[in-house]
N, CA, C and O atoms as a DFTB+ gen file, in Angstrom:
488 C
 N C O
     1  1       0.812      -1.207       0.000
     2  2       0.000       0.000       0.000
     3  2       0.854       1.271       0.000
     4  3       0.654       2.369      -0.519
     5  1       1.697       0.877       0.613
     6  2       2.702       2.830       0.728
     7  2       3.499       2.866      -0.537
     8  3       3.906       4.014      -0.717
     9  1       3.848       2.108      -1.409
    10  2       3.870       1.873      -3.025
    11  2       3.263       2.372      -3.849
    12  3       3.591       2.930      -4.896
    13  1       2.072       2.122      -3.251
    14  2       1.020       2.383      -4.637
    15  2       0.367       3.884      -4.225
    16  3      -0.256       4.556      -5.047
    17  1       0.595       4.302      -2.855
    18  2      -0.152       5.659      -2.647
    19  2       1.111       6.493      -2.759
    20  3       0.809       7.676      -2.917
    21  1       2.430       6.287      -2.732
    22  2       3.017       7.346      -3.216
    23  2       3.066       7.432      -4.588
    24  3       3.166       8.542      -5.111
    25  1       3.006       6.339      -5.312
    26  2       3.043       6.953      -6.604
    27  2       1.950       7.601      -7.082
    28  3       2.260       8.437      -7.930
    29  1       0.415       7.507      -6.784
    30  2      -0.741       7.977      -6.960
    31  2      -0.142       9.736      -5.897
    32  3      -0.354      10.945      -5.990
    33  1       0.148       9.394      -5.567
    34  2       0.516      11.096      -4.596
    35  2       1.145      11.838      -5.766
    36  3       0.760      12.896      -6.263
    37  1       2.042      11.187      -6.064
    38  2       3.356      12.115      -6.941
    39  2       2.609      12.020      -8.052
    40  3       2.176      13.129      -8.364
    41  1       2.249      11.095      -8.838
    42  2       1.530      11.733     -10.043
    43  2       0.319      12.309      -9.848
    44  3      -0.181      12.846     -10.836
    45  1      -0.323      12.335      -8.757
    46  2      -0.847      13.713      -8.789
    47  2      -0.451      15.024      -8.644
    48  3      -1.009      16.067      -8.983
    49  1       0.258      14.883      -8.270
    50  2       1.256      16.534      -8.127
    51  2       2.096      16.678      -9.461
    52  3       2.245      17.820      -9.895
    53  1       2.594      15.738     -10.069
    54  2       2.656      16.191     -10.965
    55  2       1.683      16.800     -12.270
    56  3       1.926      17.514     -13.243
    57  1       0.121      15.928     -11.591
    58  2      -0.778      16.523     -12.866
    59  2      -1.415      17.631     -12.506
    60  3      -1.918      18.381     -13.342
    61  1      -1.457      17.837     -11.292
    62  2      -1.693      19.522     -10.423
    63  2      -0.800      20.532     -11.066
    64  3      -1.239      21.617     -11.447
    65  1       0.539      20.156     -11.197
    66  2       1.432      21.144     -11.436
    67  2       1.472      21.415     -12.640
    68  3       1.966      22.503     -12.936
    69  1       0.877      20.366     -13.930
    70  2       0.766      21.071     -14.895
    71  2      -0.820      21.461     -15.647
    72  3      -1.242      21.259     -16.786
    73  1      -1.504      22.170     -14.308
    74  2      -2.278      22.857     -14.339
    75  2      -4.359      21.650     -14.393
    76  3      -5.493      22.127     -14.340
    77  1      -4.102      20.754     -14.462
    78  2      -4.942      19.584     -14.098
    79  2      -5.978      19.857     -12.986
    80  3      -5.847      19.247     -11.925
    81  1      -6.778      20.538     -13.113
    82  2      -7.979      20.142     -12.085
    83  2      -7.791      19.113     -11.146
    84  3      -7.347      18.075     -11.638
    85  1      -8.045      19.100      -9.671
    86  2      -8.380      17.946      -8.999
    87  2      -9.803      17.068      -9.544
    88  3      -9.992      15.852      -9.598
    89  1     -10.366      17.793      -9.778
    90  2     -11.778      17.206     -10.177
    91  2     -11.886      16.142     -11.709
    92  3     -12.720      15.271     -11.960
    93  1     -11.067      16.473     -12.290
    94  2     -10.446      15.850     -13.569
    95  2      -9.578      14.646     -13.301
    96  3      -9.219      13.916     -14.225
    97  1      -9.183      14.398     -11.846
    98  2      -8.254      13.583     -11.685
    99  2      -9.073      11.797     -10.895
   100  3      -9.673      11.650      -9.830
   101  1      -8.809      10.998     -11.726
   102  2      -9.119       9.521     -10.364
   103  2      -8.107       8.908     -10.181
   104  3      -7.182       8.897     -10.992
   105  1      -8.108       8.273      -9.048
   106  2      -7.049       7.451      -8.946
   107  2      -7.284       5.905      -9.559
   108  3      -8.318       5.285      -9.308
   109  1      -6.148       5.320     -10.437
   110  2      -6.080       3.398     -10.432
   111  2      -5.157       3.194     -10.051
   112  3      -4.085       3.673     -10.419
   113  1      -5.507       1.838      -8.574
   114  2      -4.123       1.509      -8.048
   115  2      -3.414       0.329      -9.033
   116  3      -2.277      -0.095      -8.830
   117  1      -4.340      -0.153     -10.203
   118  2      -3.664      -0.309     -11.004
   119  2      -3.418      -2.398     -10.725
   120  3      -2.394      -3.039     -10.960
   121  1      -4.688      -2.904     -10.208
   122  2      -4.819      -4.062     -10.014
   123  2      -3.996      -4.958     -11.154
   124  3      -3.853      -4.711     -12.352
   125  1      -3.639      -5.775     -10.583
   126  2      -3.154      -6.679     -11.345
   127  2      -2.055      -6.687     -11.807
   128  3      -1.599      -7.781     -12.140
   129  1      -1.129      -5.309     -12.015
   130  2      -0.332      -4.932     -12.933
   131  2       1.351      -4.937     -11.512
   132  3       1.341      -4.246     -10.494
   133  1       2.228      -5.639     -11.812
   134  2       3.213      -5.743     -11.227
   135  2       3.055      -6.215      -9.867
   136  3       3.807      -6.245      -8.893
   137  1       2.040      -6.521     -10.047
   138  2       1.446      -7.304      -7.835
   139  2       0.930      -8.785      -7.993
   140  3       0.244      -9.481      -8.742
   141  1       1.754      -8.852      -6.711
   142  2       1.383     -10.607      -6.553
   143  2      -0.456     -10.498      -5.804
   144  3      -0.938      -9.428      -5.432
   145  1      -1.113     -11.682      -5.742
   146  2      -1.998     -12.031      -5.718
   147  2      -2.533     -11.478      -4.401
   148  3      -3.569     -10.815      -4.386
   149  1      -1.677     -11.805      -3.039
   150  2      -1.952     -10.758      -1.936
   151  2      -2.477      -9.416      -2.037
   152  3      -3.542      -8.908      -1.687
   153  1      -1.013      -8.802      -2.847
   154  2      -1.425      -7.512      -2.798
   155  2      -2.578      -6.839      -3.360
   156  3      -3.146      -5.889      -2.821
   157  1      -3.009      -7.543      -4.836
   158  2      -4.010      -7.124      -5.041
   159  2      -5.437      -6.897      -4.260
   160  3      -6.300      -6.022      -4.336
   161  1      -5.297      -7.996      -3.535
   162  2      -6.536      -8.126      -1.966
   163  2      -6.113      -7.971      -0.916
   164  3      -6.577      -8.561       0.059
   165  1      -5.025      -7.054      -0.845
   166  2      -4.630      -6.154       0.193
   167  2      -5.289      -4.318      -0.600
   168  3      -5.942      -3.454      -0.015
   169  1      -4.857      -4.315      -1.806
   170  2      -5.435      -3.271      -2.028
   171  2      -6.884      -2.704      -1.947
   172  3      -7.406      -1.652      -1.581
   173  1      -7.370      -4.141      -2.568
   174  2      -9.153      -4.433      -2.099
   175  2      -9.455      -3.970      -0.585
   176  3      -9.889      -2.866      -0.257
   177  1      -9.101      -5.164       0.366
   178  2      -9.193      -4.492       1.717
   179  2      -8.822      -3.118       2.132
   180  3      -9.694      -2.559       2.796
   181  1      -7.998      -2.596       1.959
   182  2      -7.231      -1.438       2.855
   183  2      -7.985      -0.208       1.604
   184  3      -7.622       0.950       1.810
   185  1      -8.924      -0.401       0.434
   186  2      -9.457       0.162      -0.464
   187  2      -9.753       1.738       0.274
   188  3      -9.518       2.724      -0.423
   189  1     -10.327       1.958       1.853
   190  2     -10.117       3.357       2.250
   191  2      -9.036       4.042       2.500
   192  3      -9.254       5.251       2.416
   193  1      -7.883       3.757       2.793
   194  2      -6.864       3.938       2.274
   195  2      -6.445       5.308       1.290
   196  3      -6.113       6.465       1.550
   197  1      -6.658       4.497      -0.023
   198  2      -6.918       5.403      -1.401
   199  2      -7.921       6.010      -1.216
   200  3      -7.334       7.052      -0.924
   201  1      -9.164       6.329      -1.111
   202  2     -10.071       6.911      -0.475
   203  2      -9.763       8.104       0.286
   204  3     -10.161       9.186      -0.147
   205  1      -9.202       8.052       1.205
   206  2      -8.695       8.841       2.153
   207  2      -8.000      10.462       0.850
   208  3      -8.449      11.595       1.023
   209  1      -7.457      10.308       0.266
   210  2      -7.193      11.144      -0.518
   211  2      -7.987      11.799      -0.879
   212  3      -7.517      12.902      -1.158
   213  1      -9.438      11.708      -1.113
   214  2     -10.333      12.236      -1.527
   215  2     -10.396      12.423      -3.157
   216  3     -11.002      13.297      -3.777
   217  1      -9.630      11.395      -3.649
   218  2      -9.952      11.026      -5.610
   219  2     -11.300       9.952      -5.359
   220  3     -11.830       9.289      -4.468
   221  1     -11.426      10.250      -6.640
   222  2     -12.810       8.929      -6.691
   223  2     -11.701       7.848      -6.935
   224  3     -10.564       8.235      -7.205
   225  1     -12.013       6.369      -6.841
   226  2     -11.567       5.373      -7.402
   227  2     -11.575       4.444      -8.425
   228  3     -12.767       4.138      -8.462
   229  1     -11.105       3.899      -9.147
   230  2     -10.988       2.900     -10.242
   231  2     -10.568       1.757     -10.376
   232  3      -9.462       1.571     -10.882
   233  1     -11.458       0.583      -9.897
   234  2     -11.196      -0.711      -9.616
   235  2     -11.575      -1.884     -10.528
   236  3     -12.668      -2.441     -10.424
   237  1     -10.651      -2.243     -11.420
   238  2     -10.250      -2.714     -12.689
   239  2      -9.664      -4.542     -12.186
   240  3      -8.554      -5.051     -12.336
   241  1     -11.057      -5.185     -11.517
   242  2     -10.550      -6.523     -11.247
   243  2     -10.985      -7.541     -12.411
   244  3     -10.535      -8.687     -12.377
   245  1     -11.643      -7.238     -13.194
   246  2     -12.764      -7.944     -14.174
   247  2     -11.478      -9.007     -15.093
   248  3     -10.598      -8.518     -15.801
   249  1     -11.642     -10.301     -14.884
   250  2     -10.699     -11.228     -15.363
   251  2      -9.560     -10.993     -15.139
   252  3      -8.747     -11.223     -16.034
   253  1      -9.042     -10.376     -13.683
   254  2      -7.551     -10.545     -13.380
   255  2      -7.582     -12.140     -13.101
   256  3      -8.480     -12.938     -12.829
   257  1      -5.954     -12.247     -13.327
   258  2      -5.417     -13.677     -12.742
   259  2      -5.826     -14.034     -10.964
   260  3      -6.037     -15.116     -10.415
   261  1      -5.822     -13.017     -10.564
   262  2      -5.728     -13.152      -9.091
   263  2      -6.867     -13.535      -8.724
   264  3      -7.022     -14.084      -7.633
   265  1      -7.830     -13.322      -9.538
   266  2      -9.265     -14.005      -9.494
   267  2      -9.159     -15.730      -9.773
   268  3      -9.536     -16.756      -9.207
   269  1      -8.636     -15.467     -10.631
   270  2      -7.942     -17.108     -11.342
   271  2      -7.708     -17.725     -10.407
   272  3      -8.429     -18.672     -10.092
   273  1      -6.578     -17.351      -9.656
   274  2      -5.337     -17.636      -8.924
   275  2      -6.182     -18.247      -7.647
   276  3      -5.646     -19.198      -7.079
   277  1      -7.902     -17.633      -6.963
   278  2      -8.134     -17.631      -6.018
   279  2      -9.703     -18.730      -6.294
   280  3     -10.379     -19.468      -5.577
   281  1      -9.723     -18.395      -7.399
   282  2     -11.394     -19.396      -7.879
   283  2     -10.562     -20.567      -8.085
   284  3     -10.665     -21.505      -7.294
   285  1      -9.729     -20.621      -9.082
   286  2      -9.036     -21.960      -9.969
   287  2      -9.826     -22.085     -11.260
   288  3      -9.967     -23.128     -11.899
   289  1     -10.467     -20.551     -11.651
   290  2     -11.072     -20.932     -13.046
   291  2     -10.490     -20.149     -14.362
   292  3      -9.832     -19.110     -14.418
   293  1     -10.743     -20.609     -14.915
   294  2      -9.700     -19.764     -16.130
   295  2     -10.364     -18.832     -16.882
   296  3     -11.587     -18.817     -16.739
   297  1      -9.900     -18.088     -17.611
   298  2     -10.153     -16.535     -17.639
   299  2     -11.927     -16.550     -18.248
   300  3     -12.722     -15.683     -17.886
   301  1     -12.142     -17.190     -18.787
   302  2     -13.469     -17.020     -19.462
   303  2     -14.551     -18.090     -18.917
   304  3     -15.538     -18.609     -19.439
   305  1     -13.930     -18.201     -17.611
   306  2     -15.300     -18.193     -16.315
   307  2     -15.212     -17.719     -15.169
   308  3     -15.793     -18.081     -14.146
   309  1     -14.231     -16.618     -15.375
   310  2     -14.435     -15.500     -13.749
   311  2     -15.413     -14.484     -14.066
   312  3     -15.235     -13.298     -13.791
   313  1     -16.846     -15.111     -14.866
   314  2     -17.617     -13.708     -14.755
   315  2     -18.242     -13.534     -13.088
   316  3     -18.244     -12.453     -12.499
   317  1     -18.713     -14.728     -12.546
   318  2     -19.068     -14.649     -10.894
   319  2     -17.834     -13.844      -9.981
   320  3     -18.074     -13.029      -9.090
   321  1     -16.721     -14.193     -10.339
   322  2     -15.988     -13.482      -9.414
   323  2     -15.312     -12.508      -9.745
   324  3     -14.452     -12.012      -9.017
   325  1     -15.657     -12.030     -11.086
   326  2     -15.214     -10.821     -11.672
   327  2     -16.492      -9.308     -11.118
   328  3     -16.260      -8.169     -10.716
   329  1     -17.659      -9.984     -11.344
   330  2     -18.553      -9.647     -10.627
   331  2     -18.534      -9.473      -8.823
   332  3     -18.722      -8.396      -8.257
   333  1     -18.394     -10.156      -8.456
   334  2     -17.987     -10.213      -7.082
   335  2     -17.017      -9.001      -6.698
   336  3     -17.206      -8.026      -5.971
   337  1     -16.087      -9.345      -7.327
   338  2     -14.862      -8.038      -6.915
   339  2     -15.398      -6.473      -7.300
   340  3     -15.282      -5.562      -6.480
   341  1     -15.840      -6.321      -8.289
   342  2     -16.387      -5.120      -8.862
   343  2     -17.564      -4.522      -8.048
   344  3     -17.918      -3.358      -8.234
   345  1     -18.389      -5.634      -6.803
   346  2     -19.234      -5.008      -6.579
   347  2     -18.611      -4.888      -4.759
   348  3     -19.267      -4.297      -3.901
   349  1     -17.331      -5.539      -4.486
   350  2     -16.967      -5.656      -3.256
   351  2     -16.501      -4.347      -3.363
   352  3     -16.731      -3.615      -2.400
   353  1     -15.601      -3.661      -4.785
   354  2     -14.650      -2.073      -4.847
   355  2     -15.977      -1.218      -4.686
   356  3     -16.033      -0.335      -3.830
   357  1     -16.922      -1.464      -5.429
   358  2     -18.402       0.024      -4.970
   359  2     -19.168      -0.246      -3.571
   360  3     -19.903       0.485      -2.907
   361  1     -18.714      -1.582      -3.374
   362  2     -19.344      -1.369      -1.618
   363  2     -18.065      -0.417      -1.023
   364  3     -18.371       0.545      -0.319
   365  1     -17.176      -0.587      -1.200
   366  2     -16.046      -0.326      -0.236
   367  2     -15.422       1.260      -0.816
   368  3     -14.332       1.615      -0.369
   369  1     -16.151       2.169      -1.809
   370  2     -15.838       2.772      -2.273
   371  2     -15.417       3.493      -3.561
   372  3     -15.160       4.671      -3.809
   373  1     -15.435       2.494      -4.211
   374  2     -15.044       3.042      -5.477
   375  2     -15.990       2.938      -6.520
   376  3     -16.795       2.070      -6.857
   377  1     -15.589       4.375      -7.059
   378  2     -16.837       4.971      -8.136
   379  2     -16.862       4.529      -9.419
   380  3     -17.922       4.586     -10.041
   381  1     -15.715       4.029     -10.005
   382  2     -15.733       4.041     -11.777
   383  2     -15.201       2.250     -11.419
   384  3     -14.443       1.937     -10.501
   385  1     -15.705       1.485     -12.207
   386  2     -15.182      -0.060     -12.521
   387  2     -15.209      -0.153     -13.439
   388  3     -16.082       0.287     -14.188
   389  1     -14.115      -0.853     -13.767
   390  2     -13.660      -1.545     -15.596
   391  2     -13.976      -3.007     -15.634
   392  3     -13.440      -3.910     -14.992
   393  1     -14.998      -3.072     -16.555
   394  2     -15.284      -4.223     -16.433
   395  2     -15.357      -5.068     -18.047
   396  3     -15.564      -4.527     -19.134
   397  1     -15.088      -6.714     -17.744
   398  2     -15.854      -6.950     -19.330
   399  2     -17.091      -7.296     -19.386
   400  3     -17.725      -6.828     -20.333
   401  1     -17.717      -8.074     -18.557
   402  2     -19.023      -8.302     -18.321
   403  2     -20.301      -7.435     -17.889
   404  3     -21.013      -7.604     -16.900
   405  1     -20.421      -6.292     -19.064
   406  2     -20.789      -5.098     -17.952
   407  2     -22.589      -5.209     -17.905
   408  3     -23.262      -4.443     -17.215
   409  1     -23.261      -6.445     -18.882
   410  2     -24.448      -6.738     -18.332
   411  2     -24.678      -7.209     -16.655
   412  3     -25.287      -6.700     -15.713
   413  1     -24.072      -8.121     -16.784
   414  2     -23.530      -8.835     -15.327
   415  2     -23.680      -7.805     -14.134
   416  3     -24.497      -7.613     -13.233
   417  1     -22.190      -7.091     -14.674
   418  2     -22.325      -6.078     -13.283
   419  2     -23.421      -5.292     -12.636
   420  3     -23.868      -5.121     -11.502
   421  1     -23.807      -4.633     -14.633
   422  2     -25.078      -3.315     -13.943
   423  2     -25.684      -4.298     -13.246
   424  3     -25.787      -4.115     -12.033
   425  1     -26.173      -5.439     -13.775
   426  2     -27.483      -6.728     -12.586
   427  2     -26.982      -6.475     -11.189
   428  3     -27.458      -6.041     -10.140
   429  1     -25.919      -6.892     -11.581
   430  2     -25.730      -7.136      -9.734
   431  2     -25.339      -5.407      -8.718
   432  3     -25.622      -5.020      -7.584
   433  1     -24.565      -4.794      -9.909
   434  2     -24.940      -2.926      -8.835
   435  2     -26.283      -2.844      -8.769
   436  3     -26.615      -2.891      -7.585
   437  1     -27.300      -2.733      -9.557
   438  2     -28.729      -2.468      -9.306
   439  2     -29.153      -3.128      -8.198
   440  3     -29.609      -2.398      -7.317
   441  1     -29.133      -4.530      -7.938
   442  2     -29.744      -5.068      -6.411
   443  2     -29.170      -4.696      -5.310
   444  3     -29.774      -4.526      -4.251
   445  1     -27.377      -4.468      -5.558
   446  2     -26.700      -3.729      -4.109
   447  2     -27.433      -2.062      -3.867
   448  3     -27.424      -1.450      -2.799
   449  1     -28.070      -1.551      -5.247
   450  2     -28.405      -0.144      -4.960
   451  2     -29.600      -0.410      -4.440
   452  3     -29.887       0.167      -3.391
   453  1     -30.266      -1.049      -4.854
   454  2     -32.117      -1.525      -4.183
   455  2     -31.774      -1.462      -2.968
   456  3     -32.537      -0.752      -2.312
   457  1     -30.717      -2.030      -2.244
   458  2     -30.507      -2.516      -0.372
   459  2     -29.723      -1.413      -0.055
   460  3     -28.860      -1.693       0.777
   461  1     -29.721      -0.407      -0.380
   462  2     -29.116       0.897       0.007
   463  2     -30.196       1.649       1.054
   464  3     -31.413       1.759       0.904
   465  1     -29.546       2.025       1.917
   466  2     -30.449       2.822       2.651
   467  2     -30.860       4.453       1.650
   468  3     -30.094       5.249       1.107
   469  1     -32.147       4.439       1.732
   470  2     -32.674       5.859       0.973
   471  2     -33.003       6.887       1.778
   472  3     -33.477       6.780       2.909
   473  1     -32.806       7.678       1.320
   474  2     -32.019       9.253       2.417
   475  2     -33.569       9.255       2.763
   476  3     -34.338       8.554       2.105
   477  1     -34.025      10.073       3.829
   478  2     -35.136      10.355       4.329
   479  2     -35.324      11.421       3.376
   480  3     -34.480      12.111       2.804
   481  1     -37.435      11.436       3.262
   482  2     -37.673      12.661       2.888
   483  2     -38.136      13.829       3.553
   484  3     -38.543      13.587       4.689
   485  1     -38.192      14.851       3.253
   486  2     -38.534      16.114       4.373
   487  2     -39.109      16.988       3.641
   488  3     -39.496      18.048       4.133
């Protein structure tokens, strides 16, 4: 985690500095890409973390290996747990998901949004 949030730190300052809106900016910690299988579900867990920065997030698990690695199914039957992960990053925070299965997902965000508590009216 202190890996992946300094470099999300520094390239944000660097895209601040060349004049970049914060609001223009999200963070990807960039699943899958140079991390062993832990870390990727260390990044999952500790997901407030990145949060804490106050970027929206971008959680890009949809047919990683580490899904593989943890089901034992091969790439073109992790739609259940490609699904799974995508809806564990918008419980836990994060706003934008990359997905391939994106019938799948909207199904399954729509029933996590149904069990959402709805703001009172006044």
């Amino acid at each position: 985690m202190p890996q992946v949030l300094s470099f999300l730190e520094q390239n944000t300052q660097v895209l601040r500095g060349l004049g970049v809106d914060s609001a223009r900016i999200a963070w990807d910690p960039g699943i899958g890409f140079g991390k062993t299988v832990e870390q990727n579900f260390a990044l999952l867990a500790r997901q407030h973390e990145l949060l804490a920065a106050g970027y929206p997030l971008l959680a890009g698990w949809s047919r990683k290996s580490s899904l593989g690695t943890v089901t034992g199914l091969p790439v073109n039957d992790r739609v259940a747990p490609s699904v799974a992960a995508a809806l564990l990053a918008v419980e836990r925070g994060a706003r934008i998901v990359r997905v391939h299965d994106v019938k799948e997902t909207v199904a399954a965000l729509k029933v996590w949004g149904a069990a959402q508590p709805q703001p009172a009216v006044k």
